[in-house]
N, C-alpha and C positions, 0 to 999 in steps of 0.2 A: 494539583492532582495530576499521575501520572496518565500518560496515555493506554488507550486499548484497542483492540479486538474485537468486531465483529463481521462473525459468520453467519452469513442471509442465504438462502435459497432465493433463485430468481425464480419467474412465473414458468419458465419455461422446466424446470426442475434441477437445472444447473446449479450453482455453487458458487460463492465468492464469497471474501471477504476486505473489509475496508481497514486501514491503520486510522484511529484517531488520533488527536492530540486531547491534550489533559483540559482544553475549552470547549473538546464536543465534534471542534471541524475536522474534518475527513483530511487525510495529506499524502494518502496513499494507496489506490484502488486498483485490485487483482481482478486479471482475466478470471474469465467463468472457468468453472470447472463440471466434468461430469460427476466427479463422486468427491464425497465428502472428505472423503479422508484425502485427498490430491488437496480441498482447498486447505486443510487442516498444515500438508506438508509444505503448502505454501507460504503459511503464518512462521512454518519453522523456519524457513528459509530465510524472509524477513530478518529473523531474529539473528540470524548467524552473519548475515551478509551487510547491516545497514550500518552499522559502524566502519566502514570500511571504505572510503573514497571512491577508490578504482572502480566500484560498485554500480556508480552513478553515473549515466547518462543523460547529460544536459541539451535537451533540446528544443527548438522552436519549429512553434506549427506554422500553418500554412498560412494564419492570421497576424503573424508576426508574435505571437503572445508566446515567451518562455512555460517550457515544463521539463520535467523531468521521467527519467526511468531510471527502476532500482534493480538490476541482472543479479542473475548466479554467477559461481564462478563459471556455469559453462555457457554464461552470455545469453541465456534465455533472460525475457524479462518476468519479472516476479511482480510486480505492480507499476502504475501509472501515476503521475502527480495529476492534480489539475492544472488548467492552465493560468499563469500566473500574467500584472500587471506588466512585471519589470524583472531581469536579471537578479535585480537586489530581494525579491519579494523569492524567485525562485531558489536562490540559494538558503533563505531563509526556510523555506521549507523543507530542503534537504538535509539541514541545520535539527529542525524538527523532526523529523523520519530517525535521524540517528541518535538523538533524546530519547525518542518511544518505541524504536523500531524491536529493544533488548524484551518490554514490556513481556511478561505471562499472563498477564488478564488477557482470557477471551471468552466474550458472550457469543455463546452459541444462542443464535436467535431461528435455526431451523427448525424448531419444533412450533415456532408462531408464527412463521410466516406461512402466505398462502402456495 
C-alpha cells in the first residue's frame, strides 16, 4: 500500500500534517501551522521537493540519535523525521519520505479532531 497524508488540527487550533508510509508509521512531521490551507501548502511542498537529494538535511540530536529534515528550495524546513537507531535506519527513512513523499492521498482529519 502506498503512503499518505494526514492533516490534524492540534488542541491549540493550529495545523499540521504527518507523511506516512504504506505500514501506517509516521516518517515525516510538519511544524504547526496557523491556517489550514499553509498546512495544505505544506503537503504540496513535500510532494515537489522529496524526491530530490539536496532537499535533505541529515542530522543528529543532541542524544546522539540520527534524524533528518526535508527543506524547500528556500531552505525553510517542511517537516521533521523522528529520531532514528542508527545512520543506516536514518537513510532508510529518507529512502521512504521519497517513495511517498509524490503521494495525493490526503485524509483531512480536521473536521474529527478536537
Amino acid at each position: 500500500m502506498a503512503g499518505w497524508y494526514e492533516l490534524s488540527k492540534a488542541k491549540d487550533g493550529q495545523f499540521r500534517f504527518v507523511l506516512k508510509a504504506g505500514n501506517g508509521e509516521i516518517i515525516l512531521t510538519s511544524e504547526l501551522y496557523k491556517a489550514k490551507a499553509s498546512a495544505e501548502n505544506g503537503i504540496t511542498s513535500v510532494q515537489n521537493n522529496s524526491s530530490d537529494d539536496a532537499r535533505y538535511e541529515k542530522l543528529t540530536a543532541k542524544n546522539d540519535k540520527p534524524y533528518f529534515n526535508l527543506k524547500a528550495a528556500n531552505h525553510q524546513v517542511i517537516g521533521t523525521s523522528q529520531f532514528y537507531a542508527s545512520e543506516q535506519s536514518r537513510d532508510k527513512g529518507i529512502d521512504s519520505v521519497k517513495t511517498n513523499g509524490a503521494t495525493t492521498t490526503v485524509k483531512d482529519l480536521t473536521t474529527t479532531d478536537a
